[in-house]
LUMKEPA-693182 format. One record per residue (C-alpha): residue number from 1; residue in one letter; x, y, z. Coordinates in steps of 0.5 Angstrom, whole numbers. Layout:
N
num|residu|xx|yy|zz
NUM|A|X|Y|Z
...
//
This chain:
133
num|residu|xx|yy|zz
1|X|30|7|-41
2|X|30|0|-38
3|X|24|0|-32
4|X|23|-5|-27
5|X|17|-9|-27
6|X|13|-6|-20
7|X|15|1|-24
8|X|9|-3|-29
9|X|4|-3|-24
10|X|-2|1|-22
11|X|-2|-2|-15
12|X|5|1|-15
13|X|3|8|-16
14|X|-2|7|-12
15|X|1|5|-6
16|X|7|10|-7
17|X|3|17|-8
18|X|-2|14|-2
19|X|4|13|2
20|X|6|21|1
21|X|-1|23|3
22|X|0|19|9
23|X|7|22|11
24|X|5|29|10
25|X|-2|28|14
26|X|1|24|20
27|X|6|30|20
28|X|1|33|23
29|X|1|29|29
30|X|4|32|36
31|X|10|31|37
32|X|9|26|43
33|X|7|21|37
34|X|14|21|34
35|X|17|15|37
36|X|10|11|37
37|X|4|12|32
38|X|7|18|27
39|X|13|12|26
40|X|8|6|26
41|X|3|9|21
42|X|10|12|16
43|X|13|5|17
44|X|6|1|15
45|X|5|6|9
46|X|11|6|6
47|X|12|-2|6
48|X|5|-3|2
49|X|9|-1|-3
50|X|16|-4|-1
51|X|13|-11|-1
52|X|8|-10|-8
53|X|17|-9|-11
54|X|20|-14|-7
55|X|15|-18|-9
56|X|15|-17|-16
57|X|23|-19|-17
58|X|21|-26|-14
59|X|22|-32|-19
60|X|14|-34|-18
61|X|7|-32|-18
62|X|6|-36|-11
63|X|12|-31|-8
64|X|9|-25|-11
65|X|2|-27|-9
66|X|6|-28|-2
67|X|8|-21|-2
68|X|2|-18|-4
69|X|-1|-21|3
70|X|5|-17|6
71|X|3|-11|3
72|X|-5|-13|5
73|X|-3|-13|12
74|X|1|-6|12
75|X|-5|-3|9
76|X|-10|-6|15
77|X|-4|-3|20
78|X|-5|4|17
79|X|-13|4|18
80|X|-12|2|24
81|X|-7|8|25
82|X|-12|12|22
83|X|-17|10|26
84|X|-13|11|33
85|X|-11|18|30
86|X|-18|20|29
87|X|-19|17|36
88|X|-14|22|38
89|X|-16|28|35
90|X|-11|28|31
91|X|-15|27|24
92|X|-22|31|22
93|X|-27|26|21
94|X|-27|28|14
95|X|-20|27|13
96|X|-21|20|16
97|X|-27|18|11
98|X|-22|20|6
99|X|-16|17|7
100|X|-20|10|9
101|X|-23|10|2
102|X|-17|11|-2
103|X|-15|6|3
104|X|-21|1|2
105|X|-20|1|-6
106|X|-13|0|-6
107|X|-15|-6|-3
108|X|-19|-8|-8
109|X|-14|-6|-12
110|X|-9|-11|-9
111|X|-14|-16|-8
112|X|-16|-16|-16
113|X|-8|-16|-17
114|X|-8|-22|-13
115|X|-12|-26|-16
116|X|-9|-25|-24
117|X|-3|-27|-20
118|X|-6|-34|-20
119|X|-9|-36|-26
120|X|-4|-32|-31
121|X|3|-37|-32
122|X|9|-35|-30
123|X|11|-31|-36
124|X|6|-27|-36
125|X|6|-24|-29
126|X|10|-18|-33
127|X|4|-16|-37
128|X|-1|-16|-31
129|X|-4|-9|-28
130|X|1|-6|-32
131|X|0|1|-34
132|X|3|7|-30
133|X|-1|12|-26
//
């Protein structure tokens, strides 16, 4: 079977199953949150990796470095999030250190992936980071 070029991508999977963890957990919020920070932190989670696959479509390394960016700045809304809903009560503090530390390595993560993006030549950008979950 055919896969497209985000499929390769660790970052991608990262950026999936963290967006899960955080729709479940968000869950848990009052229901008073649902127009405001439940749908805030679900639509920043979820863009991390929309953006990481838009991108990846684009016909340049600058582009998808461009929407790496994007992606960067959805996971720094959801700690954000994260922190007014540990503020709020709505998060332990356990389960707040949890989720900013898988936070904080798929930056790193993303950032490392920026960075290949670019020195490698446009046809390379494929072959970077590959290597599913």
């Amino acid at each position: 079977m055919e896969t497209f070029k985000f499929e390769k991508l660790r970052i991608w999977h990262t950026a999936m199953d963290f967006g899960e963890l955080i729709f479940d957990a968000s869950g848990q919020f009052p229901i008073d949150e649902k127009y405001n920070l439940i749908s805030q932190i679900r639509r920043a989670a979820d863009s991390i990796a929309l953006n990481i696959a838009e991108g990846s479509t684009g016909q340049s390394n600058k582009e998808f470095r461009k929407f790496i960016g994007y992606s960067l700045r959805s996971l720094a809304e959801v700690v954000t999030c994260l922190h007014k809903a540990r503020r709020r009560k709505y998060l332990s503090e356990a389960d707040f250190s949890n989720f900013y530390t898988q936070a904080y390595a798929l930056m790193n993560s993303m950032g490392a992936f920026r960075a290949t993006l670019k020195t490698k030549k446009p046809t390379d950008r494929g072959s970077a980071n590959s290597g599913g979950k």
